[in-house]
PyMOL CGO cylinders between C-alpha atoms (Angstrom):
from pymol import cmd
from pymol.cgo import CYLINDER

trace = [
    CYLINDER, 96.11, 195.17, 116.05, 94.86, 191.88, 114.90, 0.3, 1, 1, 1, 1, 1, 1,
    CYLINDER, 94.86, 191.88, 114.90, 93.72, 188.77, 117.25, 0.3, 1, 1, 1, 1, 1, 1,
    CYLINDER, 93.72, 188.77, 117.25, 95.02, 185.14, 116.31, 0.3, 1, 1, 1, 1, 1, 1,
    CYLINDER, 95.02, 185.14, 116.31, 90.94, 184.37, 115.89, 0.3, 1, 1, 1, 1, 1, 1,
    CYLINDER, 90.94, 184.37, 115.89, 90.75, 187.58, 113.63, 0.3, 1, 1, 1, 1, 1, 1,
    CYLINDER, 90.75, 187.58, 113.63, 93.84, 185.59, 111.79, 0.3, 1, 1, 1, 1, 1, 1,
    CYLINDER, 93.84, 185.59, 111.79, 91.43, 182.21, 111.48, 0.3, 1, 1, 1, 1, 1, 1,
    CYLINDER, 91.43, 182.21, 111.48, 88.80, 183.21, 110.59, 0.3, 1, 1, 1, 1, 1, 1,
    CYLINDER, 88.80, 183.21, 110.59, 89.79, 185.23, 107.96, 0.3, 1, 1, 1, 1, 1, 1,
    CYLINDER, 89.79, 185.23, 107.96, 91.12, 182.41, 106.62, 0.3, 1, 1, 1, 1, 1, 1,
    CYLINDER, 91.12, 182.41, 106.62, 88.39, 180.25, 107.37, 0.3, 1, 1, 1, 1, 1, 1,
    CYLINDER, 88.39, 180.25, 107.37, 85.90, 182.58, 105.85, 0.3, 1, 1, 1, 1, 1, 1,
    CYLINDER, 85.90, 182.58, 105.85, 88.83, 182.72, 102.74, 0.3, 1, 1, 1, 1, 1, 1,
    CYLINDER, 88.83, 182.72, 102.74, 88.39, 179.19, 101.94, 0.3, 1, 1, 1, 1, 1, 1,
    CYLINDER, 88.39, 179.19, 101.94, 84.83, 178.84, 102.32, 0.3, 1, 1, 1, 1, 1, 1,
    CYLINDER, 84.83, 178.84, 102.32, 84.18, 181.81, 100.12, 0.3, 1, 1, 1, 1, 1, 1,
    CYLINDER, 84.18, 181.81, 100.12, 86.69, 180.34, 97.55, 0.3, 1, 1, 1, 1, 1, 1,
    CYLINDER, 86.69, 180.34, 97.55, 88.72, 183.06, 95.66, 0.3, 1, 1, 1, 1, 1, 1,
    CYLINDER, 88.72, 183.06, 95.66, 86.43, 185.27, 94.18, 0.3, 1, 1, 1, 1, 1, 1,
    CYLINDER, 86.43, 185.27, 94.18, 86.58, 188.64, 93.90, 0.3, 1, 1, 1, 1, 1, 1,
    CYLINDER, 86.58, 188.64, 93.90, 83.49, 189.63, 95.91, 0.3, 1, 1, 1, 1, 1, 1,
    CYLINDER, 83.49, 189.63, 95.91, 85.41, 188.45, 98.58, 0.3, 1, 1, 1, 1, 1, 1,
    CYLINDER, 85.41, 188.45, 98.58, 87.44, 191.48, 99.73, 0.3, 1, 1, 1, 1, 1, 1,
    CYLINDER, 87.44, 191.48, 99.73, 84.22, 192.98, 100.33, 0.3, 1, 1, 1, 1, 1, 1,
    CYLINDER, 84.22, 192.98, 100.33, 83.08, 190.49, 102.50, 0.3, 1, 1, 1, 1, 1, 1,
    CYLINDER, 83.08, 190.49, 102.50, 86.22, 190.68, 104.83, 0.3, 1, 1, 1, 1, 1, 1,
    CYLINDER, 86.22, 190.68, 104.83, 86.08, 194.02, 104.79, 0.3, 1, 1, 1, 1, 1, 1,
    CYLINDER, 86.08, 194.02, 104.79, 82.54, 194.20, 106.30, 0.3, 1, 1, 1, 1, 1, 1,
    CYLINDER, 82.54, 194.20, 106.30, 83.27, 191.80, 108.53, 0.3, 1, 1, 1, 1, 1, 1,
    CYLINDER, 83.27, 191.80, 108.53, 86.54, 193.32, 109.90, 0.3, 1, 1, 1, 1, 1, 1,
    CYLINDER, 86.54, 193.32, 109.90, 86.38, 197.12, 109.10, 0.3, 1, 1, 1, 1, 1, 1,
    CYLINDER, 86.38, 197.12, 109.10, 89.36, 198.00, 110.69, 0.3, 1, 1, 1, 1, 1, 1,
    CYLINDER, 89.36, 198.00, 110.69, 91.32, 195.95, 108.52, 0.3, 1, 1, 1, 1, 1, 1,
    CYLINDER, 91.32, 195.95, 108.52, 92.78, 196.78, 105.02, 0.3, 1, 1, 1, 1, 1, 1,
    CYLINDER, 92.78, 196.78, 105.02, 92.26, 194.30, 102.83, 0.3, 1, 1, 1, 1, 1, 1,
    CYLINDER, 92.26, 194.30, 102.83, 94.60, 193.19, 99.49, 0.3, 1, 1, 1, 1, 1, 1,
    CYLINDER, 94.60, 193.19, 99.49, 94.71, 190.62, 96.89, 0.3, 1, 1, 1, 1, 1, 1,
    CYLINDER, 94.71, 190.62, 96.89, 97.49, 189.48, 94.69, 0.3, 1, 1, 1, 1, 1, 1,
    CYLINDER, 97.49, 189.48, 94.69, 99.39, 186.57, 93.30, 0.3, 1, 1, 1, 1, 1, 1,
    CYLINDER, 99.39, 186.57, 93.30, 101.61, 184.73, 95.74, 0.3, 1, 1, 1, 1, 1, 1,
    CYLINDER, 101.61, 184.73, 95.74, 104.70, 185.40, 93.53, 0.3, 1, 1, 1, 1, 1, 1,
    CYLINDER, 104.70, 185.40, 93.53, 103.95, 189.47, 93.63, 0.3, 1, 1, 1, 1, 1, 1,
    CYLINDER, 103.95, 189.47, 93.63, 104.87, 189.01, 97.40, 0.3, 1, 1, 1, 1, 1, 1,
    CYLINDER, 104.87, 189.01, 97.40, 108.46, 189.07, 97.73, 0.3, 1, 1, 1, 1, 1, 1,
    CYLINDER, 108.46, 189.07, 97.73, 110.34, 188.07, 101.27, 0.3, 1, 1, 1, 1, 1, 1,
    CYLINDER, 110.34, 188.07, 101.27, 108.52, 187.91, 103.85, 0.3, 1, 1, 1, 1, 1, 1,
    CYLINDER, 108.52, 187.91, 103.85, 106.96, 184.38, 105.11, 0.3, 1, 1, 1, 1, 1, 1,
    CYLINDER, 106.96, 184.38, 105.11, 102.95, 184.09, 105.29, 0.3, 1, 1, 1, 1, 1, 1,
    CYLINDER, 102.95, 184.09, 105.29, 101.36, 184.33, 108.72, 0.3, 1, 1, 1, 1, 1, 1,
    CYLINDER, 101.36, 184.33, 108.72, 98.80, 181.84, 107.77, 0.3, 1, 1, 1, 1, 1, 1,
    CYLINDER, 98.80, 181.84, 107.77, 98.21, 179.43, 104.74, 0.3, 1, 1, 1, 1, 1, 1,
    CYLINDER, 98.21, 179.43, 104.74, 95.07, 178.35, 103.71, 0.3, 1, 1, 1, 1, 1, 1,
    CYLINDER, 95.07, 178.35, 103.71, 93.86, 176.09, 100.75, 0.3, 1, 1, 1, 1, 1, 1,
    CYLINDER, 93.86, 176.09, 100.75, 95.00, 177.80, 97.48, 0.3, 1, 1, 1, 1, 1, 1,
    CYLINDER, 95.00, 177.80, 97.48, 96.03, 181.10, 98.98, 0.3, 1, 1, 1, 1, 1, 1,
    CYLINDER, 96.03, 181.10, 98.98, 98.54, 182.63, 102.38, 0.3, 1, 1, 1, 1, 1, 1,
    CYLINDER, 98.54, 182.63, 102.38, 97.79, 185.27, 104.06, 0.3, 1, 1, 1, 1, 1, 1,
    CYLINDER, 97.79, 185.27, 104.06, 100.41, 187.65, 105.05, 0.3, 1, 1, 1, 1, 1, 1,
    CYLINDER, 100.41, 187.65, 105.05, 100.19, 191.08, 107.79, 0.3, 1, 1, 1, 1, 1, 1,
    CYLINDER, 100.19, 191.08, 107.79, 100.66, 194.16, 106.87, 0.3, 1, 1, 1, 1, 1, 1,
    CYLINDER, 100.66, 194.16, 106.87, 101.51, 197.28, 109.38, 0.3, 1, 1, 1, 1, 1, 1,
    CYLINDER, 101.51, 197.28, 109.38, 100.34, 200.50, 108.61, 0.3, 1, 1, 1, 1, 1, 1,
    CYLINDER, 100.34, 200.50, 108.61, 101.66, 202.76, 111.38, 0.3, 1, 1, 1, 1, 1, 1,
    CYLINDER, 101.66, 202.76, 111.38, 104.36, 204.43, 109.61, 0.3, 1, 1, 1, 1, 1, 1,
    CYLINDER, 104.36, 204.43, 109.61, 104.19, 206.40, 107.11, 0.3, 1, 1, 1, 1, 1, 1,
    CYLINDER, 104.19, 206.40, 107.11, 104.90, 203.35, 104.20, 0.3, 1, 1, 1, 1, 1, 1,
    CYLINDER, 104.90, 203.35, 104.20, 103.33, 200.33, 104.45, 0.3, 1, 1, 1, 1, 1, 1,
    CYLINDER, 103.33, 200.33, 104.45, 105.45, 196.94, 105.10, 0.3, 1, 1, 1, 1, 1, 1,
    CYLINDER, 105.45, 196.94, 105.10, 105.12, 193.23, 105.82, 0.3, 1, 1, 1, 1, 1, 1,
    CYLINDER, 105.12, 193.23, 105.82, 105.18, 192.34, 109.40, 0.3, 1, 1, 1, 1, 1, 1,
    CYLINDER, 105.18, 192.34, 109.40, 105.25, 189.06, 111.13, 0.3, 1, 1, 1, 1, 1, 1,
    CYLINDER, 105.25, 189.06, 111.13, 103.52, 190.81, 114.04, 0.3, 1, 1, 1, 1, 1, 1,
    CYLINDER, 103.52, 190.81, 114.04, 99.87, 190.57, 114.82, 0.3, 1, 1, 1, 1, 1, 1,
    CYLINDER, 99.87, 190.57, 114.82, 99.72, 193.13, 117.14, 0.3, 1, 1, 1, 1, 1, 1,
    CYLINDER, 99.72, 193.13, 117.14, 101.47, 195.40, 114.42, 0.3, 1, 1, 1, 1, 1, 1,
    CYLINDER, 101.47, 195.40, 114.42, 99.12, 194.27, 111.83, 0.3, 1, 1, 1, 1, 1, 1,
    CYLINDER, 99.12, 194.27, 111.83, 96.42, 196.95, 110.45, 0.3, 1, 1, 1, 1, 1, 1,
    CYLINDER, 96.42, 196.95, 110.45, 95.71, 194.81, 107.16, 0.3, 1, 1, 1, 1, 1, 1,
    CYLINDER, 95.71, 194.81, 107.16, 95.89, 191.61, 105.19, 0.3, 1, 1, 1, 1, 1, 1,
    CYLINDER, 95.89, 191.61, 105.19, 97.41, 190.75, 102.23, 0.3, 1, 1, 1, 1, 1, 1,
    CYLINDER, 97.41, 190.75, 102.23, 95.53, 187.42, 100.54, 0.3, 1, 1, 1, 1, 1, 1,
    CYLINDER, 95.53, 187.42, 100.54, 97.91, 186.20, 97.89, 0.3, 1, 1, 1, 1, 1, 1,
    CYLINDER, 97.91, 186.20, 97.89, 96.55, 183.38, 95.36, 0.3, 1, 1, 1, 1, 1, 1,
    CYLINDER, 96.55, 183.38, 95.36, 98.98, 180.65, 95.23, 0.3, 1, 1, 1, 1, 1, 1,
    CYLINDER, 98.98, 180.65, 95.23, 99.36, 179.66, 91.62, 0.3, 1, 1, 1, 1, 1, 1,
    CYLINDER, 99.36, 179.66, 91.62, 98.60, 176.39, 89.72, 0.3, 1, 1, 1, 1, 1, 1,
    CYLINDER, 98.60, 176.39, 89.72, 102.41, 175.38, 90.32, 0.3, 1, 1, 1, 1, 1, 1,
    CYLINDER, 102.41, 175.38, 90.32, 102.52, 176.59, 94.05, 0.3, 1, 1, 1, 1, 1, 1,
    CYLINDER, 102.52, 176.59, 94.05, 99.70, 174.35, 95.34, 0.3, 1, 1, 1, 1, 1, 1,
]
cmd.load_cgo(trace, "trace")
């Protein structure tokens, strides 16, 4: 489960940080019981982001079956997708 200030400030922290790849390891110290992913906002297909932040959404990701899917839920959500919007998508 996942709070709507667990939401912020993960993208707060996401856009201070910048997009770097020593990133993910920050979030995941700071929120441990999250899983944490990064791609390129065109890998994601469907689903609409839960949160947008500069250069990036964020989209939720439920764990508690046995495959993994998108989810529009926090309360569902076990991790975090962070998905780099591309030169074109800004």
């Amino acid at each position: 489960m996942m709070t709507p200030q667990q939401l912020a400030d993960i993208v707060a922290e996401t856009e201070r940080a910048g997009l770097v790849d020593t990133h993910l390891s920050d979030l995941r110290a700071a929120f441990p019981e999250l899983h944490f992913t990064w791609c390129m906002d065109d890998d994601v297909c469907g689903p609409q982001p839960a949160a947008q932040g500069k250069g990036f959404n964020v989209y939720l990701v439920d764990g508690s079956n046995h495959c993994l899917c998108f989810t529009p839920s926090l309360e569902a959500a076990s991790g975090v997708v962070i998905a780099e919007l591309g030169e074109d998508d800004d």
